[in-house]
Each structure stands twice: as C-alpha cells, then as structure tokens.
NUNUKE-919076 format. One record per residue (C-alpha): residue number from 1; x, y, z. Coordinates in steps of 0.02 Angstrom, whole numbers, m for minus. Layout:
N
<r><resi>NUM</resi><east>X</east><north>Y</north><up>Z</up></r>
...
REM end
This chain:
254
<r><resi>1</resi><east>2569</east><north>5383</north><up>8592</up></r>
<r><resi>2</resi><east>2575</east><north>5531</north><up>8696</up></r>
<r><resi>3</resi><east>2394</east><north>5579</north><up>8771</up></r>
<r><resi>4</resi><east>2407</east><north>5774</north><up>8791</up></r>
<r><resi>5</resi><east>2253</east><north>5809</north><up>8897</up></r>
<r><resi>6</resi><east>2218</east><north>5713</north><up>9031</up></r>
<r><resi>7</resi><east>2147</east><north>5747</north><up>9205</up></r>
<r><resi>8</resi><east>2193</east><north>5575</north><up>9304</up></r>
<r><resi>9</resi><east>2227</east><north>5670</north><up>9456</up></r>
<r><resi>10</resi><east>2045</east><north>5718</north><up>9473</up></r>
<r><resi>11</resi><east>1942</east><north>5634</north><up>9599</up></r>
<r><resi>12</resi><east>1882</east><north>5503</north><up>9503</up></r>
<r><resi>13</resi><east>2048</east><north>5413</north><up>9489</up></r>
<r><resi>14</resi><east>2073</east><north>5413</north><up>9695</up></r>
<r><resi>15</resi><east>2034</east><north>5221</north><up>9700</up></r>
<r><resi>16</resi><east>2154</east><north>5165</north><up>9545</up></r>
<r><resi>17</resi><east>2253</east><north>5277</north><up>9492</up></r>
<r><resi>18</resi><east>2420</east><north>5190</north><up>9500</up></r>
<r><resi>19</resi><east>2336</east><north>5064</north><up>9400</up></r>
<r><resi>20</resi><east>2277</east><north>5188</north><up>9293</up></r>
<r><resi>21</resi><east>2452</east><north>5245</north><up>9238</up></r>
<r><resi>22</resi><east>2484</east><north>5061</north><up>9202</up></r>
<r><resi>23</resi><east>2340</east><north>5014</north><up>9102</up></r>
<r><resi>24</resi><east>2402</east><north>5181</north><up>8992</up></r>
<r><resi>25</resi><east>2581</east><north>5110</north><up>8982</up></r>
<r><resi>26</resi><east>2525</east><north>4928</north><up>8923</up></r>
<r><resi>27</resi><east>2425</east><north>5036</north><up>8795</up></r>
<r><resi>28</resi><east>2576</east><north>5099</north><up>8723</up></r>
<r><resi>29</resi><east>2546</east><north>5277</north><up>8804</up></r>
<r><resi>30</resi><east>2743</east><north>5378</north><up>8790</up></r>
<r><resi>31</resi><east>2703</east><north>5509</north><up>8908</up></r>
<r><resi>32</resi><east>2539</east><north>5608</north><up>8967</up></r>
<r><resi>33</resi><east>2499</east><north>5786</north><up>8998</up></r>
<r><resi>34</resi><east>2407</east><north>5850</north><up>9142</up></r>
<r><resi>35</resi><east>2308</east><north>6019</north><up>9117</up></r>
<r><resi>36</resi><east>2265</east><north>6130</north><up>9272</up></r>
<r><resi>37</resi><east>2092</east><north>6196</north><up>9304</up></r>
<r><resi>38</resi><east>2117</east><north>6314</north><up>9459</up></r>
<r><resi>39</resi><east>2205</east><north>6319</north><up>9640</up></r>
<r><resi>40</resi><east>2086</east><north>6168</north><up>9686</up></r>
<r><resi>41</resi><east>2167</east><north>6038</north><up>9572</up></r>
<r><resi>42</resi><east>2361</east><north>6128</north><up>9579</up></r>
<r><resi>43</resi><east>2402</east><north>5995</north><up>9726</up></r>
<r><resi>44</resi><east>2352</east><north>5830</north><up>9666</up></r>
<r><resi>45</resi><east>2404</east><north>5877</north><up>9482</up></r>
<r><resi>46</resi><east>2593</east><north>5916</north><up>9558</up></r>
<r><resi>47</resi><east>2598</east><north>5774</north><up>9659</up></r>
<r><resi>48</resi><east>2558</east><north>5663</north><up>9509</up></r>
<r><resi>49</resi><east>2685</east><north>5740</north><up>9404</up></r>
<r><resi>50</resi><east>2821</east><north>5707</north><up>9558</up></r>
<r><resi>51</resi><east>2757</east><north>5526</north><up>9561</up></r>
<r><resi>52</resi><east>2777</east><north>5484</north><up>9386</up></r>
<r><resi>53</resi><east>2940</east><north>5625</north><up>9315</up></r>
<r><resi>54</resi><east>2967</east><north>5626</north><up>9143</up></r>
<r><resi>55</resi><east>2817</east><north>5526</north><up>9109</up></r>
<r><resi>56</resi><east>2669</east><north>5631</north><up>9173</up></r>
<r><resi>57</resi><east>2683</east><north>5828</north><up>9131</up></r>
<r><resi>58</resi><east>2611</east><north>5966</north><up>9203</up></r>
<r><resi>59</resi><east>2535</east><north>6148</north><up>9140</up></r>
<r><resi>60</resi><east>2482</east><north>6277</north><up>9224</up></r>
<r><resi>61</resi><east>2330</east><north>6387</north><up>9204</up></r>
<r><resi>62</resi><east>2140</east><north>6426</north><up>9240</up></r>
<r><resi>63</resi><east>2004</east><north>6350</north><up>9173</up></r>
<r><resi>64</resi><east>1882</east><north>6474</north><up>9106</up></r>
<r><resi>65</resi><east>1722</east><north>6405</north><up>9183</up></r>
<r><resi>66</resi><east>1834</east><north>6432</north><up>9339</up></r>
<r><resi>67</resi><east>1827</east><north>6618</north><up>9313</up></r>
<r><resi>68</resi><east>1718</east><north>6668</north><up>9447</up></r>
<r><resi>69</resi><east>1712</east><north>6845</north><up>9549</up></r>
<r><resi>70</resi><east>1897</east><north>6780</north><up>9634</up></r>
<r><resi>71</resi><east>1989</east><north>6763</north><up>9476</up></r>
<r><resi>72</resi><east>2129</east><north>6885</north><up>9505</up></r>
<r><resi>73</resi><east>2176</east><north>6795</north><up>9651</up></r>
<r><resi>74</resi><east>2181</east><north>6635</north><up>9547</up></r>
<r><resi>75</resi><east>2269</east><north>6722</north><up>9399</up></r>
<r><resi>76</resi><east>2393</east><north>6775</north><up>9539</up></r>
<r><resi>77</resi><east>2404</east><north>6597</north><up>9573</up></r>
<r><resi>78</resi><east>2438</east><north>6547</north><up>9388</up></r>
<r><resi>79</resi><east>2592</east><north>6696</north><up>9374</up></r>
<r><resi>80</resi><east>2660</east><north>6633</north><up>9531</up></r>
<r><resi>81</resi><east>2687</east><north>6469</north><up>9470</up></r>
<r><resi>82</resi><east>2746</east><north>6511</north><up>9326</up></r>
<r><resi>83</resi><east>2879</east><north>6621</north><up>9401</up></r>
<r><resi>84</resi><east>2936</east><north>6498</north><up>9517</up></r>
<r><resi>85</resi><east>2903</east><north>6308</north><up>9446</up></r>
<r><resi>86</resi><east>2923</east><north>6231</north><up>9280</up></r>
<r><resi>87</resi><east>2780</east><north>6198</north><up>9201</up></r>
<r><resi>88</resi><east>2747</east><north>6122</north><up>8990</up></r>
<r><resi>89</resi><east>2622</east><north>6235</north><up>8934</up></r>
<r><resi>90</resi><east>2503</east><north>6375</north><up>8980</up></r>
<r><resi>91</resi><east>2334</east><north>6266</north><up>9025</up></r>
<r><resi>92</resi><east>2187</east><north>6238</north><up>9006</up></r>
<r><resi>93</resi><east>2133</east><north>6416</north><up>8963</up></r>
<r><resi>94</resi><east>2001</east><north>6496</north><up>8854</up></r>
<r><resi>95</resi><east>1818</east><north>6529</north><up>8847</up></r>
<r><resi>96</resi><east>1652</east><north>6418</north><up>8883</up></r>
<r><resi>97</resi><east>1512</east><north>6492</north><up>8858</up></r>
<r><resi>98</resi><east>1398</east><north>6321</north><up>8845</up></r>
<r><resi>99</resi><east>1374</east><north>6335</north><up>9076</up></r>
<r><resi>100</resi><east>1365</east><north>6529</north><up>9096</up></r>
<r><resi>101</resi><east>1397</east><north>6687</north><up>9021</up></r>
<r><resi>102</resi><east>1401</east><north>6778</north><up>9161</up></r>
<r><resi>103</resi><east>1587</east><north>6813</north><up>9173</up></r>
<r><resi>104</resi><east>1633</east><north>6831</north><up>8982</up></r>
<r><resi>105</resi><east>1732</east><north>6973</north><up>9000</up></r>
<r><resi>106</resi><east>1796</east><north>6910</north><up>9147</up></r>
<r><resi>107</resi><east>1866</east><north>6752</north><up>9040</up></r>
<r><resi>108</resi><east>1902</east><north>6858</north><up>8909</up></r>
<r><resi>109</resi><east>2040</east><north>6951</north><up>9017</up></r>
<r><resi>110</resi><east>2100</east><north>6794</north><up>9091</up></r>
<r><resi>111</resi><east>2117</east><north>6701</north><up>8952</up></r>
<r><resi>112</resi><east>2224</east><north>6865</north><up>8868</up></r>
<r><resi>113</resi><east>2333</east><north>6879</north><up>9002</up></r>
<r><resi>114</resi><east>2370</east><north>6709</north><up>8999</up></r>
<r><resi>115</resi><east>2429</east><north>6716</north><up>8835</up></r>
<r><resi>116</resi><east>2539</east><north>6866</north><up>8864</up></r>
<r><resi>117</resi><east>2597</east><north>6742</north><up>9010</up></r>
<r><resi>118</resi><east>2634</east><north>6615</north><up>8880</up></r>
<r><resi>119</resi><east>2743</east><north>6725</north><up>8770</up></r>
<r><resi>120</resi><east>2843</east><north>6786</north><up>8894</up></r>
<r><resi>121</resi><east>2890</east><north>6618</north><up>8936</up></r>
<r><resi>122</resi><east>2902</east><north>6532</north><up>8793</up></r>
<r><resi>123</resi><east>2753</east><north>6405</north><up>8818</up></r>
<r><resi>124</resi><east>2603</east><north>6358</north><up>8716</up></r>
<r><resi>125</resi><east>2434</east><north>6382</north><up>8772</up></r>
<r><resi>126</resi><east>2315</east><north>6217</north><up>8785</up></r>
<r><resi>127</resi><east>2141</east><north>6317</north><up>8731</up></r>
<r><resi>128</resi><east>1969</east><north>6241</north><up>8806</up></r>
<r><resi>129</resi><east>1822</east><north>6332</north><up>8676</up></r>
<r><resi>130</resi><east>1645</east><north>6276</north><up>8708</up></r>
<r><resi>131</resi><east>1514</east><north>6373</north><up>8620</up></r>
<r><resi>132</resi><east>1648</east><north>6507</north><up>8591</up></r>
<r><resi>133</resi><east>1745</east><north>6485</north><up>8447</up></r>
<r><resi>134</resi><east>1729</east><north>6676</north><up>8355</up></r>
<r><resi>135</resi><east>1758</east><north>6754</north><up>8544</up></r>
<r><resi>136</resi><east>1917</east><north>6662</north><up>8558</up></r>
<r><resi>137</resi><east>1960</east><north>6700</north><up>8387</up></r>
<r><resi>138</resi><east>1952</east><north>6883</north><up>8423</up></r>
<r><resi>139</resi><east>2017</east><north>6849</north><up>8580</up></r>
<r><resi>140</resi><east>2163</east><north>6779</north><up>8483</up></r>
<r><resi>141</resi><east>2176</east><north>6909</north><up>8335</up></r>
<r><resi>142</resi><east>2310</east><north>7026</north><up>8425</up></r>
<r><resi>143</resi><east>2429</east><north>6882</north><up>8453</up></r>
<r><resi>144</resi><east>2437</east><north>6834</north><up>8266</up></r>
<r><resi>145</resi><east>2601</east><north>6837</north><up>8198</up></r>
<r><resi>146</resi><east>2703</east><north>6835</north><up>8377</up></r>
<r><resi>147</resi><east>2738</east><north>6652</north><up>8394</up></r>
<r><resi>148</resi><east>2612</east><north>6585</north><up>8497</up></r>
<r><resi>149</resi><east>2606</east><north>6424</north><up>8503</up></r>
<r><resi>150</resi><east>2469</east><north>6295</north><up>8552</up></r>
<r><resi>151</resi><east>2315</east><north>6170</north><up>8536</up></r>
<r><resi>152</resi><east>2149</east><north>6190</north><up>8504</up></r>
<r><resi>153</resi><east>2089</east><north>6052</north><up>8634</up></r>
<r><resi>154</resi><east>1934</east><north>5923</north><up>8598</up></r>
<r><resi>155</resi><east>1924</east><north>6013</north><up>8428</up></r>
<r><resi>156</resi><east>1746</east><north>5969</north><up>8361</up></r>
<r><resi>157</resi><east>1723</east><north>6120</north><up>8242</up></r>
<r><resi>158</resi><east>1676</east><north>6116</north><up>8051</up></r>
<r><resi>159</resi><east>1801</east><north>6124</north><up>7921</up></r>
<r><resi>160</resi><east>1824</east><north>6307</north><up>7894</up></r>
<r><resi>161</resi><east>1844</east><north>6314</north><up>8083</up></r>
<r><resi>162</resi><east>1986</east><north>6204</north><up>8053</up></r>
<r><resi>163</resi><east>2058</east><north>6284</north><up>7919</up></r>
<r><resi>164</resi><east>2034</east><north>6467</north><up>8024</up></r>
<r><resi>165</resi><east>2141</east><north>6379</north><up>8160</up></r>
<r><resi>166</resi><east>2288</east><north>6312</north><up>8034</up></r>
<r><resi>167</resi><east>2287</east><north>6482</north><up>7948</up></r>
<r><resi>168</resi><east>2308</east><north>6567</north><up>8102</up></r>
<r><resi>169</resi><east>2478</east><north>6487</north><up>8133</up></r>
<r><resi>170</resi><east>2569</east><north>6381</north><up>8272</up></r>
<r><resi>171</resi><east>2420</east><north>6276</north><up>8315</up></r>
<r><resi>172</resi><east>2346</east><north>6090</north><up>8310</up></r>
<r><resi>173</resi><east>2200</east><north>6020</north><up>8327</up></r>
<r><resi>174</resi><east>2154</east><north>5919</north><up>8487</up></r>
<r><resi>175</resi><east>2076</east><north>5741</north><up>8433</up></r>
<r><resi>176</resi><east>1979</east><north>5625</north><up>8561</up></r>
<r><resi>177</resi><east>1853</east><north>5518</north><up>8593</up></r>
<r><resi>178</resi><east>1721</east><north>5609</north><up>8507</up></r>
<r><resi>179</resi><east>1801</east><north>5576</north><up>8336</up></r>
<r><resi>180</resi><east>1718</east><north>5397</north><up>8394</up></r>
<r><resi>181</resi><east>1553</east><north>5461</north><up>8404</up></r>
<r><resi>182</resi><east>1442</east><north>5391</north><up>8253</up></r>
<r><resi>183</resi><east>1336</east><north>5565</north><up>8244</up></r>
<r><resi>184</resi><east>1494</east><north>5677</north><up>8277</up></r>
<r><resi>185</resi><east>1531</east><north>5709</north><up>8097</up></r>
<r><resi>186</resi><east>1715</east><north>5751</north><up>8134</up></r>
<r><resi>187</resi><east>1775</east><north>5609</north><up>8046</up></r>
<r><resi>188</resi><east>1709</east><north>5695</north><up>7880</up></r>
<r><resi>189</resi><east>1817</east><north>5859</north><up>7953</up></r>
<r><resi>190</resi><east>1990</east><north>5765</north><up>7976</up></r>
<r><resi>191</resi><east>1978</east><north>5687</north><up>7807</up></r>
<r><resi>192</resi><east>2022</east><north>5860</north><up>7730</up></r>
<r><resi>193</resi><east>2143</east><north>5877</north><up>7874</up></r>
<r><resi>194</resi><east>2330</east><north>5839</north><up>7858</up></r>
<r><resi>195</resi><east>2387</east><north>5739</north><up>8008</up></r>
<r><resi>196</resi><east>2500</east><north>5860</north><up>8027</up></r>
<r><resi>197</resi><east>2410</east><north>5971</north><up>8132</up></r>
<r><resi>198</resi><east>2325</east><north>5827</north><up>8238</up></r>
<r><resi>199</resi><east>2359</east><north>5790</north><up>8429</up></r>
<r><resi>200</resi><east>2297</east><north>5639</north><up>8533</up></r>
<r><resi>201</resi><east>2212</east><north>5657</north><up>8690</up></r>
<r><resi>202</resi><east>2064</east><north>5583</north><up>8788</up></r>
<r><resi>203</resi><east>1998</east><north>5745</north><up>8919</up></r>
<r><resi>204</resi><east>2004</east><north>5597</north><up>9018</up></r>
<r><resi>205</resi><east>1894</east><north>5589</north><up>9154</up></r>
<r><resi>206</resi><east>1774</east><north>5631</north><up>9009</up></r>
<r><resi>207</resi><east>1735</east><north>5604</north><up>8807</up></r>
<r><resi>208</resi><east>1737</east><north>5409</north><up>8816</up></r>
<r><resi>209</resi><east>1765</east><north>5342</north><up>8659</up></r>
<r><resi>210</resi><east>1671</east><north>5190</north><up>8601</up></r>
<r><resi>211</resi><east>1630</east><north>5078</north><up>8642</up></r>
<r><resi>212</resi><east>1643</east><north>5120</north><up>8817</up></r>
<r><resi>213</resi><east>1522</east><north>5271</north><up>8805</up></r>
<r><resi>214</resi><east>1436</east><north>5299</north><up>8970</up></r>
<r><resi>215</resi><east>1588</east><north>5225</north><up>9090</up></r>
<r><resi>216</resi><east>1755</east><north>5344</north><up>9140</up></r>
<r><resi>217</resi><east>1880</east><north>5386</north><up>9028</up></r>
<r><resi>218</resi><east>2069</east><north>5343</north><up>9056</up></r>
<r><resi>219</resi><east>2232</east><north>5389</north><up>8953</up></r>
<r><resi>220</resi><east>2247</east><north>5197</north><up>8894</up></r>
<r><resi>221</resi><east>2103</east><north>5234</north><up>8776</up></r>
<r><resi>222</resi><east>2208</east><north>5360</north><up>8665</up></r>
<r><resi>223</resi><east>2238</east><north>5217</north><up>8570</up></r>
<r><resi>224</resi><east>2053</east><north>5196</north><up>8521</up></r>
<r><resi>225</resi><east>2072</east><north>5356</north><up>8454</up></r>
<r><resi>226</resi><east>2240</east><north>5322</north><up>8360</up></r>
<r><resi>227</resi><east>2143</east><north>5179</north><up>8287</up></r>
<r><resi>228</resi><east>1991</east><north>5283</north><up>8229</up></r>
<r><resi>229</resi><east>2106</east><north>5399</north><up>8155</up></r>
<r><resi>230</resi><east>2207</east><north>5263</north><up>8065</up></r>
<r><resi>231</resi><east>2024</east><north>5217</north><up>7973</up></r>
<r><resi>232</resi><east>2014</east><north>5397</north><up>7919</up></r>
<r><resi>233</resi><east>2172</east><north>5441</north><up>7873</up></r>
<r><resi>234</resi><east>2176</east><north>5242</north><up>7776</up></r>
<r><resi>235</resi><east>2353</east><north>5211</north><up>7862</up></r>
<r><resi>236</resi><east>2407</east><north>5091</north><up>8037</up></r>
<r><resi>237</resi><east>2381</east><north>5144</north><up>8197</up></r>
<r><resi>238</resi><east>2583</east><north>5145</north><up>8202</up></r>
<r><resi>239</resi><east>2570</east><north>5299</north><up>8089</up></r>
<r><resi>240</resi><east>2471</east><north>5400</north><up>8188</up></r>
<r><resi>241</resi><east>2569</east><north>5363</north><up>8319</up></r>
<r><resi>242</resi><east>2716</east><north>5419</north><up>8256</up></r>
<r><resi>243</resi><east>2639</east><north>5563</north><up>8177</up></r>
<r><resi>244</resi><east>2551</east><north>5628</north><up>8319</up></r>
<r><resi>245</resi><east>2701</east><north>5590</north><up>8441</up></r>
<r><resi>246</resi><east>2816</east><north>5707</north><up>8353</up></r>
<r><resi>247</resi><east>2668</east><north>5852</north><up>8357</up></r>
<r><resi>248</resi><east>2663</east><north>5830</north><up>8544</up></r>
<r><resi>249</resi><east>2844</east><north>5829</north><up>8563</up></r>
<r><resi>250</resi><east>2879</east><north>5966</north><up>8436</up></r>
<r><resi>251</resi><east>2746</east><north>6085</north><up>8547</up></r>
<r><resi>252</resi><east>2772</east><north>6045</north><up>8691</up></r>
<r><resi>253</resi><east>2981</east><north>6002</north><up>8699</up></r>
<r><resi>254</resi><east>2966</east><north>5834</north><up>8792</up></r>
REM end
C-alpha cells in the first residue's frame, strides 16, 4: 500500500515517530507521501524525507487555510523550492472555505499559480477542497485539457462530484478514513466508482478510521481503509492494494 497523504512530521508524532514509520511498514505500507502546509512545517517534513529516502516523499506547496495577508512571501517560498529541490508533487493546495473566507481570492491566486507551478514542472497537484468544490472547479476550468495531473484529496463529494472530477481528466480520488464512517455515505459513492481512479491515504494526524475514532491517526491504518474498500468493491484487500499502488505510482513516478 502506498499512503499518499500523510502528515507524520507534524507535532503530534514528536514522541514516536520512528515507531510510527514501523508500525506503517508491519502494515504493509510501500512508501508514504508527505504534503507541505507552509514555511512552518518545510523543516521537519525535509528532515523526515532525509531520514527515511525512497520510502517517505515529499511535496511542496501551501495550504490554503495558510493563505493569510503574507502569502506572497510563502508562495516565494513554494517557487524557491521548487527551483532548487526535488520535490513529488505540487502540495497540499486549494481552497477551504469551511474556517474563513476572508482570503478567497487570496487562495484563489495561490492555488492558480501553483498550478501554473505544477505544469511547468511536470508535477501533479495534491488538491485540499473543504466547502469549495464549484470554486475550485472554476478555479480549475482554464487548465482543462493541458495535462495537469493530480488528486482530489479526502474526496467526500456526491457522485456527480465524482464523475465532474473523472470527466475533467488526469485526476483520482483521495480515499481515507472517512469511507469508515457509518453516516458518511461515501461508500454508496465508490460503488459507482471504478477503482481506477481511487488513491489510499489517511490525512494522518487526522480522519481516524474505525474503530479508532477519537484517538490519532497514523499511516499503518491505510490498511483499514484498503479493507473497507475491499467490502465495497466485493474483492481482497490484496486487490486494492495492487490497484491503488499502481495509481500512486503512475501519478506520482515513485
């Protein structure tokens, strides 16, 4: 399994985190990706990645409810890493509108230019969208049809959001914990889903899957999702697995 969002550098892994990685490895966990959210998490996220190369992978971007009045000087941040350091994917961008709308234009640009970012390098984009999904489909519109490349993260949408997303081109759908969730109702979405367009990942200090709702998440619980998904898609966890592995390595060429 590969879990392709995961923030185990935060904080909340200072007092385990080695053991963290090898809890996730005993879980059958391939690889992990590790999504930026601003200049504040850069260090720890790098120095995670140089701990564990070629197991834990790092992208580069800013998080849009870190768009605040300084986020030029961040978005200066993000292009100077790009020019200089290699980096899997343009992350975790996009709009949130759920905490404030104060700065939605603000996100708006930032999330655009990080797109423009991630064409000119050849990355995909790892999108956050929280209470914002026809913004950052017009937000998206002028990119249709020039390769971008990406995921949806934590997808929790309806079916035609689903569908929207597929039809757009070049994207999957981010699957976590919350497919777990008795009233989440996205079980009922992925069923007219082809696996296809599916990625594991946990959002891990967050989105615990059952049935450790209420505690911290950690990558080794991917596979709680791989197993939920094997119910709904009526196949082995193996299959999902190998179906989801070959998404994550297709995007993100690891």
């Amino acid at each position: 399994m590969i879990d392709t969002h995961s923030h185990i550098y935060s904080e909340d892994f200072d007092a385990d985190r080695a053991e963290t990685v090898q809890r996730a490895r005993e879980a059958g966990v391939e690889q992990i990706i590790l999504p930026n959210c601003d200049s504040s998490t850069l260090p720890q996220m790098l120095a995670l990645q140089a701990e564990y190369p070629g197991y834990c992978h790092a992208a580069i971007g800013l998080h849009p409810t870190s768009v605040k009045a300084d986020y030029e000087a961040e978005l200066a941040m993000v292009r100077a890493e790009l020019m200089f350091n290699k980096y899997v994917a343009v992350g975790e961008i996009g709009i949130d509108l759920y905490w404030d709308k104060t700065f939605l234009d603000q996100q708006i640009k930032a999330f655009q230019l990080q797109i423009e970012w991630a064409l000119e390098y050849k990355l995909p984009v790892i999108i956050h969208v929280r209470d914002s999904f026809n913004e950052t489909m017009n937000a998206l519109a002028p990119y249709r049809n020039r390769g971008l490349k990406g995921v949806f993260h934590s997808f929790t949408g309806p079916v035609d959001e689903a569908r929207e997303i597929i039809t757009f081109g070049g994207f999957y759908l981010g699957i976590n914990g919350i497919v777990t969730f008795k009233n989440s109702g996205l079980a009922a979405v992925l069923a007219d889903i082809d696996l296809k367009h599916i990625l594991l990942e946990t959002d891990s200090p967050y989105l615990t899957p059952a049935p450790h709702r209420g505690k911290r998440n950690e990558t080794a619980y991917v596979s709680l999702v791989c197993s939920k998904l094997a119910e709904i898609y009526n196949c082995t966890p193996a299959q999902i697995d190998e179906q989801t592995t070959l998404n994550a390595k297709s995007l993100f060429s690891i």
